[in-house]
N, C-alpha and C positions, 0 to 999 in steps of 0.2 A: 274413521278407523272401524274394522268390521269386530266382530264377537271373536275373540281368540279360543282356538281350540287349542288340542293337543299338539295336531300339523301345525298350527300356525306358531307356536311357540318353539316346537322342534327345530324350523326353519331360523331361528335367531339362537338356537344352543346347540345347534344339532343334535344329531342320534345320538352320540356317543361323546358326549362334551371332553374335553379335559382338566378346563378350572373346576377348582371345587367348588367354586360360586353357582356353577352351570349346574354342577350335579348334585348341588344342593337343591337346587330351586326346579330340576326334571323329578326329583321324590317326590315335590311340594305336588306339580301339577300331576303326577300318577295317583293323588290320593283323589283325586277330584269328583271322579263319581264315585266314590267311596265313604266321603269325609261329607260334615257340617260348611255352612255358608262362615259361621263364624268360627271353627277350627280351620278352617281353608284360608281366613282373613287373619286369624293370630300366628297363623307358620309362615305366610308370607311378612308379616311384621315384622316378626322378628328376625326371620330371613333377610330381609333390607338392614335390620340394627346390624346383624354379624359383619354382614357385606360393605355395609354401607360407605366402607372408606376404600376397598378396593373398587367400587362401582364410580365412584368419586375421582378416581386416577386421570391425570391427562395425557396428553400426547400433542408433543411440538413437530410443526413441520418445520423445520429450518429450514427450509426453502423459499416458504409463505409467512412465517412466523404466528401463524396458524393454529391454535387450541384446538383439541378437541376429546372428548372424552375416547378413553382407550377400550373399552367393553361397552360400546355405544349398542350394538345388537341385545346383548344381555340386560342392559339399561331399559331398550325396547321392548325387551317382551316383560321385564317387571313393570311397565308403564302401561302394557295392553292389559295386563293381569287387574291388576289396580282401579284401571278405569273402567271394567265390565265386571267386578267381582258380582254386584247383585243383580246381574245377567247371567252370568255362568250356572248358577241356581234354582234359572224360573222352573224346569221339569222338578223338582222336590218344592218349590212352593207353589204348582198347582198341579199336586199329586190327580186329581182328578180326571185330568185330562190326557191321561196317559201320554203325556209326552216324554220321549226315548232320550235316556241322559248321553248319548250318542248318535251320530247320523249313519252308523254304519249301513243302516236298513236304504239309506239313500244311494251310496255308493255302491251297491251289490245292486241294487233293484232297478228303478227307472233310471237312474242316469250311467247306469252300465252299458244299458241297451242302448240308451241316446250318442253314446261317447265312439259305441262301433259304427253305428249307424251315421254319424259324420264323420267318422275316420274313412268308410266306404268310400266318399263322397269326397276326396281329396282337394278336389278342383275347384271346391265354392269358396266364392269370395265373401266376406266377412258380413257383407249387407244379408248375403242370400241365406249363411249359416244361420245368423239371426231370425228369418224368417222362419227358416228349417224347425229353427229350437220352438219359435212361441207357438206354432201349425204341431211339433209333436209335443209339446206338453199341453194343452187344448186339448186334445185326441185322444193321449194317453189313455183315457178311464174310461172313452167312451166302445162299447162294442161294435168292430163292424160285419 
């Protein structure tokens, strides 16, 4: 499972949720570069107490007779939260190293250029893109 951000969590409540579980827990994740490692860990705590019997809900298929949790996505992203909370934090615990409590600098910058730059190139097959990506990121920094 990779480091959840903001998109990745959006992706399991979407933009605009409608349970109040969802848009309980999208205020929790806007506090994030804003808040403490352990104010971030005690709103999600208690976040899961309030919820914790609507996230607990099942769902029958009658067809299969089939369990399965009813808010399985919402389930997921309090699971990806949980499991990387003392990842989500390392740029504020190694203030020194000026690491960016966001990647936006990524998406505007080098892989902006990288993204057009294979979209040009419609036609390549997936080996050749591959190649494409690790020849321009090598490259990237150097002057020619």
């Amino acid at each position: 499972m990779s480091l959840p951000s903001k998109k990745i969590i959006q992706k399991y409540i979407t933009k605009n949720p409608k349970l109040e579980a969802s848009k309980d827990l999208q205020k929790i994740i806007y506090l994030l570069t804003t808040t403490t490692e352990k104010r971030f860990e005690t709103k999600l705590q208690n976040w899961h107490i309030k919820h914790e019997n609507f996230l607990n809900e099942m769902t029958i298929n009658y067809d299969t007779g089939e369990a399965k949790y009813t808010h399985y996505k919402l389930r997921a992203a309090y699971a990806s939260l949980t499991s990387h909370v003392d990842q989500l934090f390392t740029y504020k615990n190694y203030q020194n190293s000026s690491i960016p409590n966001t990647t936006n600098n990524l998406d505007g910058g080098l892989f902006a250029d990288l993204k057009i730059r294979i979209k040009v190139h419609r036609g390549l097959s997936k080996k050749f893109k591959k190649k494409f990506v690790d020849y321009y990121l090598l490259n990237s920094g150097k002057k020619h």
